[in-house]
C-alpha positions as CSV (number, residue, x, y, z in Angstrom):
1,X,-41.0,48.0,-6.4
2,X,-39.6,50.0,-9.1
3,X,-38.0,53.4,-8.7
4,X,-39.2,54.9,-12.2
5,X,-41.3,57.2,-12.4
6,X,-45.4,58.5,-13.9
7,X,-43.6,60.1,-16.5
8,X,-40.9,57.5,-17.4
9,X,-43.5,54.9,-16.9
10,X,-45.7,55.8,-19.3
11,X,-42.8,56.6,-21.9
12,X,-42.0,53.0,-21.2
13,X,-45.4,51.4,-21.4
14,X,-45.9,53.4,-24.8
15,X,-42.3,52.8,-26.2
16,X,-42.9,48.8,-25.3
17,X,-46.2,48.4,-26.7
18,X,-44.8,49.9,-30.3
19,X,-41.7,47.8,-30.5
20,X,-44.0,45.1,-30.2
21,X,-46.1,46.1,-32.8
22,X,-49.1,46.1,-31.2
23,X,-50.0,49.8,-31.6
24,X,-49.1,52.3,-34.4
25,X,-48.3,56.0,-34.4
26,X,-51.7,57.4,-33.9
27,X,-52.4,54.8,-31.2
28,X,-49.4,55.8,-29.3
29,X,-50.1,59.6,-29.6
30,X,-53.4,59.2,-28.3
31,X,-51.7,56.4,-25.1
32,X,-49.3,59.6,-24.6
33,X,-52.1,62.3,-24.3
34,X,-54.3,60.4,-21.9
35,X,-51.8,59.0,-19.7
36,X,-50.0,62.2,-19.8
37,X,-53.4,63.4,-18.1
38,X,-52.8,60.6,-15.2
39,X,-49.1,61.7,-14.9
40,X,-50.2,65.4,-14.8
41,X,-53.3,64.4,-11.9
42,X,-50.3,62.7,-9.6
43,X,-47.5,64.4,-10.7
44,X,-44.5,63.4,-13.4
45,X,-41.8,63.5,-11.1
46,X,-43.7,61.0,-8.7
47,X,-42.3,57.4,-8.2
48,X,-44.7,54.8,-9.5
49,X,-45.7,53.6,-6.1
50,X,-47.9,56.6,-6.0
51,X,-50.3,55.2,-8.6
52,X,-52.8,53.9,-5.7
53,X,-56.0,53.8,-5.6
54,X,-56.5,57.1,-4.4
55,X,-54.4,58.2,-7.9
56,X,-56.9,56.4,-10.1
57,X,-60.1,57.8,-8.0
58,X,-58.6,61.5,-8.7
59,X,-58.0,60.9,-12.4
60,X,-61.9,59.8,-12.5
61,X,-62.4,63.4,-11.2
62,X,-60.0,64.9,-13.5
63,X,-62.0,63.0,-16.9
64,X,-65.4,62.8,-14.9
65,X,-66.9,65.4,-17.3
66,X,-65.7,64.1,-20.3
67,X,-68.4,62.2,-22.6
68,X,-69.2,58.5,-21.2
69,X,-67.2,57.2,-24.7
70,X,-64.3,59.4,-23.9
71,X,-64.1,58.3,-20.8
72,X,-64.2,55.1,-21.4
73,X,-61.3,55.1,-23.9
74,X,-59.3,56.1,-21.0
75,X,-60.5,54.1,-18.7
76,X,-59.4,51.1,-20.8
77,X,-56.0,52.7,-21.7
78,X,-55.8,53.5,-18.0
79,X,-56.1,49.7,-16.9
80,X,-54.1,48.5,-19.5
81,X,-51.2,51.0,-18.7
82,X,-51.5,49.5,-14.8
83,X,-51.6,45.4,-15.8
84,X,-48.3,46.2,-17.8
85,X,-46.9,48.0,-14.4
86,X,-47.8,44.7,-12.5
87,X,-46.6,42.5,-15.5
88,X,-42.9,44.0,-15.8
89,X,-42.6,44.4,-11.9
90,X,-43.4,47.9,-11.5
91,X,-46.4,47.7,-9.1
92,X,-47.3,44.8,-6.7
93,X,-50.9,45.3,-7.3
94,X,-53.4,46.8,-10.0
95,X,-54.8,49.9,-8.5
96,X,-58.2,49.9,-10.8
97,X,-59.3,46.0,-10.5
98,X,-62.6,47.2,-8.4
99,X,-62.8,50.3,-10.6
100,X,-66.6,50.9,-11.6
101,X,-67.0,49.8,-15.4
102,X,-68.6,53.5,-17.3
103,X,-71.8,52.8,-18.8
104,X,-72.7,54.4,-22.3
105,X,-76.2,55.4,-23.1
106,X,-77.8,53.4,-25.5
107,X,-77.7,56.3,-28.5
108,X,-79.3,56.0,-32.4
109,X,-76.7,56.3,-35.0
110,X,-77.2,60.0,-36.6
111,X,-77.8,59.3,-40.1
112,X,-78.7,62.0,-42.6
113,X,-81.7,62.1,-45.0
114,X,-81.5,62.3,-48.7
115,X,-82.3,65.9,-48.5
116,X,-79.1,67.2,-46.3
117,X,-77.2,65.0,-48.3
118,X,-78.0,67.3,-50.9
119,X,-77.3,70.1,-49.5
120,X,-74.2,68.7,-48.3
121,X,-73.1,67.8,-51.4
122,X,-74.3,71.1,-52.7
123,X,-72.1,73.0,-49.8
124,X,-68.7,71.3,-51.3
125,X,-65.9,74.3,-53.0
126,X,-63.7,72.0,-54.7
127,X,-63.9,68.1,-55.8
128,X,-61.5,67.0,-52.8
129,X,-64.5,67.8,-50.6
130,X,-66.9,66.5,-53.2
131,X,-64.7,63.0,-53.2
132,X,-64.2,62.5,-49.7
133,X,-68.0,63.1,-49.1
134,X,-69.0,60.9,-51.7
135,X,-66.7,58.0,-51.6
136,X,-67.6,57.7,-47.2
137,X,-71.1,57.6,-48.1
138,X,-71.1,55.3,-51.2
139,X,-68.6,52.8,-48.8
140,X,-69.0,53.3,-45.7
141,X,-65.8,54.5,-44.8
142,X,-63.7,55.9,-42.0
143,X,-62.0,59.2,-42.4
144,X,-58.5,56.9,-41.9
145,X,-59.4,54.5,-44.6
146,X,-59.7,57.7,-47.0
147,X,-56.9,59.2,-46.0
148,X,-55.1,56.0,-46.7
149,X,-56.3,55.0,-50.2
150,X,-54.3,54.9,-52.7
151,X,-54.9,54.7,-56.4
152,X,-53.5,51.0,-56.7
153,X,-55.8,49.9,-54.5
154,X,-58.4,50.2,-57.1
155,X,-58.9,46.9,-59.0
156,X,-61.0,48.2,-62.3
157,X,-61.1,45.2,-63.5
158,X,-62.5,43.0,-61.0
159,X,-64.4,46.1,-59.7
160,X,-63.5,46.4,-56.0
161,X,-61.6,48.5,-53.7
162,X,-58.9,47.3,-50.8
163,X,-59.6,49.6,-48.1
164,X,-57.1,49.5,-45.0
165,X,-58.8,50.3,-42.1
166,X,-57.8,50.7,-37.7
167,X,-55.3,48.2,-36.6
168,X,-54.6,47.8,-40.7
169,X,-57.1,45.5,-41.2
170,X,-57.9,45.0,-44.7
171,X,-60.9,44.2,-46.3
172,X,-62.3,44.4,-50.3
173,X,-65.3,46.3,-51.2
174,X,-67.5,46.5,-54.4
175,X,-66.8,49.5,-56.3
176,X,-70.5,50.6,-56.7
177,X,-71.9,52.5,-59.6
178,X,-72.0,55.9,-56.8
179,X,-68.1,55.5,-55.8
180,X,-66.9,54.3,-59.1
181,X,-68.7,57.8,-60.3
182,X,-67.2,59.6,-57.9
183,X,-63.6,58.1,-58.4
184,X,-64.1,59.1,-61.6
185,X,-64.7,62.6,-61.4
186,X,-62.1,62.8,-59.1
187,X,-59.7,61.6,-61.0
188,X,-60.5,63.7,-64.2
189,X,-59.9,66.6,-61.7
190,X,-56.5,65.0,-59.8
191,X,-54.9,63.0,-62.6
192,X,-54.2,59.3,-62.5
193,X,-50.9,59.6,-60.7
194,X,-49.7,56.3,-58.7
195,X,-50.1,57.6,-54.5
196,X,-52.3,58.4,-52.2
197,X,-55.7,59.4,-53.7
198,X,-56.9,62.5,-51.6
199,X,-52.7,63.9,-51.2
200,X,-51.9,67.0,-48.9
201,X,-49.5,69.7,-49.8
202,X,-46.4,67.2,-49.8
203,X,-47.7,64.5,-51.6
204,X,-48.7,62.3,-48.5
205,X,-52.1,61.1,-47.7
206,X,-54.5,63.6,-46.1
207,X,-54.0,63.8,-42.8
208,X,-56.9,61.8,-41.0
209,X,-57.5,65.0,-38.0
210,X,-57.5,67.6,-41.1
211,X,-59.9,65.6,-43.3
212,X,-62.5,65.8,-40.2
213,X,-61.7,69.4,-39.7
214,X,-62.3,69.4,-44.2
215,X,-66.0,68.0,-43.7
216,X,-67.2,69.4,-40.9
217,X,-66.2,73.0,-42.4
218,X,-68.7,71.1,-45.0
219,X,-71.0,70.7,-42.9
220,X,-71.2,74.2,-41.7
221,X,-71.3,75.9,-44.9
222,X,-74.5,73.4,-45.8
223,X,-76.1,74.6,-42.1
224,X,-76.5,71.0,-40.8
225,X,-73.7,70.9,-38.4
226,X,-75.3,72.9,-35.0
227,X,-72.6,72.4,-32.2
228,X,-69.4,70.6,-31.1
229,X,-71.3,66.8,-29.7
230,X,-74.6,67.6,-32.3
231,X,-73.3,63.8,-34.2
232,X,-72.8,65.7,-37.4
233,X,-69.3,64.8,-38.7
234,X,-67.5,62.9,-40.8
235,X,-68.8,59.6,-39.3
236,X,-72.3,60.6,-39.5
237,X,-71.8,60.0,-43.2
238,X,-70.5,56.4,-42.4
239,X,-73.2,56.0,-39.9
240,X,-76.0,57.1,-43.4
241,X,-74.4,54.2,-45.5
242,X,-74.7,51.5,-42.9
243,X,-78.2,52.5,-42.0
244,X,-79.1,52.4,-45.6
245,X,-77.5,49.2,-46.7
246,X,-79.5,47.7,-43.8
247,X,-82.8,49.0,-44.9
248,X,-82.1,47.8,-47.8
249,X,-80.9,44.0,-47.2
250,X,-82.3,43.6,-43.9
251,X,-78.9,41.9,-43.1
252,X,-76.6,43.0,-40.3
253,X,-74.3,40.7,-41.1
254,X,-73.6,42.2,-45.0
255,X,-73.3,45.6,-42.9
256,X,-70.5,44.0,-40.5
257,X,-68.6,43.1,-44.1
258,X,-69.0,46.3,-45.2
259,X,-68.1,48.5,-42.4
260,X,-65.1,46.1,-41.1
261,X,-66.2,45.3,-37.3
262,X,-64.7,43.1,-36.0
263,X,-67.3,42.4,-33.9
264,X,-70.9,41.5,-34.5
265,X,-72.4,42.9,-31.5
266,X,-71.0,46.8,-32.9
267,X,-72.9,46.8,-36.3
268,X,-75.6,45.9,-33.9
269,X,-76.2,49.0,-33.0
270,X,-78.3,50.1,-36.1
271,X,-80.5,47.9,-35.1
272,X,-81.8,50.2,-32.7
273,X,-82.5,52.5,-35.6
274,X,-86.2,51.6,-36.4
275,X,-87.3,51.4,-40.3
276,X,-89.3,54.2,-39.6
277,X,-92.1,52.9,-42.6
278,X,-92.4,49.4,-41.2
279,X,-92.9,50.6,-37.7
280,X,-95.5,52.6,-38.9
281,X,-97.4,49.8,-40.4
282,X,-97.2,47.7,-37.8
283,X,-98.3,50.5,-35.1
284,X,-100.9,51.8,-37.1
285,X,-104.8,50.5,-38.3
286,X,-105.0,50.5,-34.2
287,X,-108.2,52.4,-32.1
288,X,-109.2,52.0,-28.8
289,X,-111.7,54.3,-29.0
290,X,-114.6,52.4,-28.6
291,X,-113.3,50.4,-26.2
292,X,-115.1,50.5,-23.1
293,X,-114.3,50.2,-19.5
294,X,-116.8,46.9,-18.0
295,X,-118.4,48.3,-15.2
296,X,-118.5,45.3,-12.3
């Protein structure tokens, strides 16, 4: 068994797992931070071998009040950290193999009416707000694909946008009359300099934790954001155009393309977000009120 230790370990796993290319920066920042909770629970200093199954049961403690998605992301970096140890020799056996899967509740999608859009909108100090706001609800995007576009990834003549999204996936999306607007309005503000579209202070695209911190000061200042879990943020607004685009095509398949899931089975979760007009209809022109109760 090896004689490395939590904190070199999880250097190691971290340092491996990005000279393979199988993680970027941000991935291995957030590997760092929650392992770094593991190594803190059983102690840096401490040889590998101590990474038991008693170790794994006291970092459940440690993260059991963390939401079930939180701790679920570290869960899953926590198992993957301990098949590496077994995989390069470092532990005989994998410590979390019986460890109890975390089971998420089943939760709508927040998505925001026409009206707090509005407000929103009408909340926004500057057209960098006004953009970033806009362009996530006309495209559904994440607050790392905004951060990351760039003004040559704007094709005005075939009309589309290449987005680069987690894991640098690429896809191309329509530039619809409510981005191409928006782009445009931006741009009479920002100039049509080559770089990144929504730049920080040095030039560089917006950093993806400050453009969050950007909207929900946004989201304040319009009164719709009420507390730290409420699901008003930045990917509430991603969450409005997916809902939309499926109550308009009835296709969760066209939402998939647009939002860039991988998997099927992730869009599928707007399903659960009832067209609140056609439930209505079917629910309604109902009475049991003159029913009556046979009497034997």
């Amino acid at each position: 068994m090896s004689d490395l230790t939590v904190a070199e370990a999880v250097e190691g796993y971290v340092s491996d797992r990005l000279l393979r290319g199988e993680i970027g920066d941000n991935s291995a920042q957030q590997f760092r931070w929650r392992l770094g909770v593991l190594a803190r629970v059983v102690g840096p200093g401490q040889p590998v071998r101590a990474l038991d199954k008693r170790a794994v049961v006291a970092y459940q403690r440690e993260i059991g009040s963390a939401r079930p998605a939180s701790r679920r992301a570290l869960l899953s970096t926590l198992k993957q950290f301990m098949a590496w140890l077994v995989d390069e020799g470092h532990l005989d056996i994998d410590p979390t193999l019986r460890m109890a899967r975390v089971r998420e509740p089943r939760r709508i999608p927040r998505a925001l009416t026409g009206g707090e859009v509005g407000r929103l909108l009408a909340a926004c100090q500057d057209p960098r707000e006004t953009f970033s706001i806009k362009i996530m609800l006309a495209l559904g995007l994440r607050r790392i694909e905004v951060a990351r576009l760039e003004l040559g990834d704007i094709d005005w003549e075939r009309r589309t946008v290449q987005v680069q999204g987690k894991a640098d996936h690429e896809r191309v999306l329509p530039l619809v009359p409510d981005a191409e607007a928006a782009l445009e309005e931006f741009l009479a503000w920002r100039g049509h300099e080559p770089g990144a579209l929504v730049a920080g202070k040095d030039g560089d695209g917006l950093d993806v934790k400050y453009l969050g911190v950007l909207v929900n000061d946004v989201f304040r200042r319009a009164a719709l954001k009420k507390g730290r879990h409420d699901g008003i943020s930045a990917h509430a607004l991603r969450h409005t155009a997916a809902s939309d685009v499926l109550d308009r095509c009835g296709n969760v398949r066209t939402v998939q393309q647009m939002l860039g899931h991988a998997s099927l089975q992730t869009t599928q979760i707007y399903l659960r977000r009832a067209n609140l007009d056609q439930l209505r209809e079917a629910m309604g022109g109902r009475s049991y009120a003159g029913s009556e109760v046979p009497r034997g």
